[in-house]
C-alpha positions as a printed Julia matrix, in Angstrom:
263×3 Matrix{Float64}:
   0.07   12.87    0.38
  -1.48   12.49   -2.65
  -2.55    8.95   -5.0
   0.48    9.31   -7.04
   2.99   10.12   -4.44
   1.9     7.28   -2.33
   1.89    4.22   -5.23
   5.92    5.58   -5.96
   6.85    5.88   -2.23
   5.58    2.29   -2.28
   7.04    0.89   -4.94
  10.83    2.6    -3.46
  10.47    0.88   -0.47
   9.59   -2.57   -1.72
  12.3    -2.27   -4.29
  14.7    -0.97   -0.96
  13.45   -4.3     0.97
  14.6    -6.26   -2.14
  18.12   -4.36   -1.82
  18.47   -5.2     2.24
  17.16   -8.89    1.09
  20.03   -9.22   -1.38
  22.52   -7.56    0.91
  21.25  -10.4     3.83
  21.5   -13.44    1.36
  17.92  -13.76    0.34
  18.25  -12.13   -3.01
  14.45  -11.95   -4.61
  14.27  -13.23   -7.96
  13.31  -10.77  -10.5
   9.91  -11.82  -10.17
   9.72  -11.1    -6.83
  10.85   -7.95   -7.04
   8.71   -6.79   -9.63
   5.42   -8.27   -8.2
   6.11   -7.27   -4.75
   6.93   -3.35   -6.32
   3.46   -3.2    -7.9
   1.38   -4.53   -5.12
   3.21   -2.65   -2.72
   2.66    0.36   -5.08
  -1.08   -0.4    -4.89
  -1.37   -1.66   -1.26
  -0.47    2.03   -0.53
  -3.44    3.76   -1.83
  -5.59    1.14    0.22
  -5.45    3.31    3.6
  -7.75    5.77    1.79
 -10.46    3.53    1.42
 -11.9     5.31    4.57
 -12.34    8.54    1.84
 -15.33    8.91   -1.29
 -12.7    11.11   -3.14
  -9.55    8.67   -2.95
  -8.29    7.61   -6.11
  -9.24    3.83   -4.48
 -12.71    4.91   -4.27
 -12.89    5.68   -8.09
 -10.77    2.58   -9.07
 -13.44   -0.35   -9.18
 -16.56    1.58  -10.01
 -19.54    1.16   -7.65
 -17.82   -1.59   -6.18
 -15.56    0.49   -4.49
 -17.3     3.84   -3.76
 -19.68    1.4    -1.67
 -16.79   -0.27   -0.08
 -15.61    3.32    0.95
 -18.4     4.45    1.89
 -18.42    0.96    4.38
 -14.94    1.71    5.58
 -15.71    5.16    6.35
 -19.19    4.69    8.82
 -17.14    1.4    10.24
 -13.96    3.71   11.06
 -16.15    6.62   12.09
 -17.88    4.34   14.87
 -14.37    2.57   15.74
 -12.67    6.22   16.64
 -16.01    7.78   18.75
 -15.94    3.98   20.65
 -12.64    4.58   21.62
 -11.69    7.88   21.79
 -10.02    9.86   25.4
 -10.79   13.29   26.1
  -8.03   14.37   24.34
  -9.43   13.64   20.94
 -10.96   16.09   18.46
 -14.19   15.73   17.6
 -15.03   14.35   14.05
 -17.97   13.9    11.16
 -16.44   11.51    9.09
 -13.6     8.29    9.33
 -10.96    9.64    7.1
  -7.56    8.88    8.59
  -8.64    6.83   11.78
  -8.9     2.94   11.36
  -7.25    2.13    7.85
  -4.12    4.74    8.94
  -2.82    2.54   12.09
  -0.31    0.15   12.21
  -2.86   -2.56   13.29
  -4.81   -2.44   10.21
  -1.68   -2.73    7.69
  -0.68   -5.92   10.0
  -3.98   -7.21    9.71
  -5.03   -6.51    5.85
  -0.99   -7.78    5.78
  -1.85  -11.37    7.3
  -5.27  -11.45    5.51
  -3.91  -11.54    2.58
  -0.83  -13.57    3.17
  -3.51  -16.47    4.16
  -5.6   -15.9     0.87
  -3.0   -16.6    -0.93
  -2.07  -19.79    1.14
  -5.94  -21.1     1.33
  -7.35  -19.83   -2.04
  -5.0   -21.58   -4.59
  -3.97  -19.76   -7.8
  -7.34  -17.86   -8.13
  -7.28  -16.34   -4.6
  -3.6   -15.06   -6.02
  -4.89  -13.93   -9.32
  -7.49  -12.1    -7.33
  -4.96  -10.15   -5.0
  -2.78   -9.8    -8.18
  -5.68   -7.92  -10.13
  -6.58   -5.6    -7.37
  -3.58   -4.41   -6.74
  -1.87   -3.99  -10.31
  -5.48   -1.93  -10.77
  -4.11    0.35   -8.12
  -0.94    0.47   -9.27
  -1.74    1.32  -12.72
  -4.06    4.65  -11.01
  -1.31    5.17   -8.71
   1.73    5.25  -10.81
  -0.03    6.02  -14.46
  -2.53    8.21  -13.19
  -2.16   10.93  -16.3
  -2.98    8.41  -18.43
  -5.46    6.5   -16.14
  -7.14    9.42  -15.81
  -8.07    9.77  -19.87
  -8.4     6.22  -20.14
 -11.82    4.31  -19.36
 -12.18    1.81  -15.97
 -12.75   -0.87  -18.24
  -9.26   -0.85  -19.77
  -7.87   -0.36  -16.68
  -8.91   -3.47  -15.46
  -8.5    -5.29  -18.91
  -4.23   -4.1   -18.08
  -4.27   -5.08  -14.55
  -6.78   -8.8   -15.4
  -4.11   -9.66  -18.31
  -0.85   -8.47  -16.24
  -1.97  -10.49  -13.62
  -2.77  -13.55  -15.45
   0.74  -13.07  -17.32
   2.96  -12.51  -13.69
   0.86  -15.15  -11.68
   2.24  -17.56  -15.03
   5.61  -16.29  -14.3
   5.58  -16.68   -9.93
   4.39  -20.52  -10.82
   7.38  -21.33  -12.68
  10.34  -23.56  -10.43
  12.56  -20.78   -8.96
  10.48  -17.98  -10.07
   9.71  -17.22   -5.9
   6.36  -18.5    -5.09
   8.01  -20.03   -2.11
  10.71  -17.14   -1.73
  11.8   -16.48    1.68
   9.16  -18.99    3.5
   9.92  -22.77    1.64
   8.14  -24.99    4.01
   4.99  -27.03    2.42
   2.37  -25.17    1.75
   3.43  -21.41    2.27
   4.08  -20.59   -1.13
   2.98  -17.06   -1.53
   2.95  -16.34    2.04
   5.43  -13.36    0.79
   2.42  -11.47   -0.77
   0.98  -10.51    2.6
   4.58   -8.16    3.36
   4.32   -5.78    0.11
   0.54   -5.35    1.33
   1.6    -4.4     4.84
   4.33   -2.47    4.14
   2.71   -0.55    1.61
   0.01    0.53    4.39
   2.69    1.21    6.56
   4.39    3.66    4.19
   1.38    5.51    3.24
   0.78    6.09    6.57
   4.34    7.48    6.99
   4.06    9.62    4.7
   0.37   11.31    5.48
   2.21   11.62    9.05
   4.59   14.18    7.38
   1.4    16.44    6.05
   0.18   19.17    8.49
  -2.92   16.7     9.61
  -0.13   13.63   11.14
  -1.46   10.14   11.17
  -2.79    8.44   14.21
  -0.61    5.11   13.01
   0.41    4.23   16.67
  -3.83    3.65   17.61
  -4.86    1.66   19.68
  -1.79    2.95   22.01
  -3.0     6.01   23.79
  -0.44    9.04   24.38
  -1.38   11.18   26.86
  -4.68   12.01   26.96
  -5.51   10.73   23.23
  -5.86    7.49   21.86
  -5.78    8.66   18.55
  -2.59   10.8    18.55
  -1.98   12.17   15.43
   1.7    11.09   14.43
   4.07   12.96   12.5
   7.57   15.82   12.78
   7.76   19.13   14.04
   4.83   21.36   12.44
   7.4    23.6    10.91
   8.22   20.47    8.91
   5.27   19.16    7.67
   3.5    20.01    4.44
   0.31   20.18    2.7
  -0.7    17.6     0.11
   0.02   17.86   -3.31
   2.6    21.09   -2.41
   5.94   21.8    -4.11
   7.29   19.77   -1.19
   5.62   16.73   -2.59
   5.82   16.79   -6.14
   9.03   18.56   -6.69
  10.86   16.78   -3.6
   9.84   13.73   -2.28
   8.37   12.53   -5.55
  11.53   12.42   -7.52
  13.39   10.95   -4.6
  11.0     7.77   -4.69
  11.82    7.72   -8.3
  15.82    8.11   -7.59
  15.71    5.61   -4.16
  13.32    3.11   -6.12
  15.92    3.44   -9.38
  19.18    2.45   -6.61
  17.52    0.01   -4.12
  16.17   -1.66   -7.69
  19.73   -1.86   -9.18
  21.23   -3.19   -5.94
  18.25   -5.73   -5.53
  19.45   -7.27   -8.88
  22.89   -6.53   -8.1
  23.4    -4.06  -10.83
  25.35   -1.71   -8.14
């Protein structure tokens, strides 16, 4: 899928966690809910950081277009070390490494302990980059026309302003894990599942996703996930923007009234 469809698929499902968590009896406060929307909104363009022309690649300037082009040659050399027979043959890294369910668990717990190690700055830090993404993701029109500079002036300032807010008594730095020292320990989830979900959804394009790797099927280690080929689409079709886009918006609308118990 493409930038924009990923960042709202995100944001629904963190905003359909905060229903179940309400429905269970671990209702998120609102700030939560709103944090854990945006960086799960981000954390799901962050797969694509194995691709020059991903809207991640663009969104921090050099910075990131060598990052990429890191990610790439490190996820090209992972898939020919451990390929079967049964793989394709490939140039580039694109939809190996960063697309598995290992690497959401791991960038996941990476950044849950970040936050627990690094203090307020380590959380201002993971705040910033993924509000950044966000903003590309889910305001990409106007991203687009806009220069990086004020992109990252919106996500610095919003993430000074809702790291203020998390801080406050009862506010959910220590939502859902309260023992001493594990407040924020919750930002690692929206990361993961926001990998999670971008993979989920490049595994219903006509390419699949190889999310179960390293766990071979068959002759392949890196099986390419996904439905029946009649039911898969290309990126950026009618499928996605007319479809599945405005059902993020309508799922992420419902699972964020019943998160706040609105419904």
């Amino acid at each position: 899928m493409m930038g924009p469809a990923h960042s709202l698929s995100g944001a629904a499902a963190w905003l359909g966690v905060g229903a179940a968590a309400a429905a269970a009896g671990h209702a998120m406060p609102w700030p939560v809910l709103v944090v854990g929307a945006l960086i799960c909104a981000g954390a799901a363009l962050a797969p694509d950081l194995d691709h020059k022309a991903a809207t991640i690649s663009r969104a921090f300037g050099p910075v990131s277009r060598g990052l990429c082009e890191i990610v790439d040659k490190l996820s090209y050399a992972v898939y020919k070390a451990t390929k079967k027979p049964g793989d394709k043959r490939r140039t580039g890294g694109h939809r190996t490494l960063t697309h598995t369910w290992l690497w959401a668990v791991l960038i996941g717990g990476g950044t849950s302990a970040l936050a627990m190690a690094g203090g307020r700055w380590a959380v201002l830090a993971i705040l910033f980059v993924h509000l950044v993404l966000a903003v590309e993701g889910l305001l990409w029109r106007a991203a687009r026309v806009s220069s990086d500079v004020l992109v990252w002036l919106l996500g610095a300032t919003s993430a000074w302003i809702l790291a203020g807010v998390l801080d406050k008594p009862g506010s959910g730095a220590d939502w859902l894990f309260t023992g001493p020292g594990q407040e924020y320990l919750w930002l690692g989830l929206p990361v993961v599942l926001g990998a999670l979900v971008h993979d989920i959804g490049d595994a219903l394009t006509v390419s699949g996703c190889p999310i179960l790797w390293p766990i071979p099927v068959g002759n392949k280690r890196w099986y390419a996930l996904g439905p029946p080929k009649a039911m898969r689409f290309r990126a950026g079709s009618w499928v996605e923007l007319k479809v599945l886009m405005p059902a993020f918006m309508l799922l992420g609308g419902v699972g964020g009234a019943a998160a706040l118990n609105f419904i």
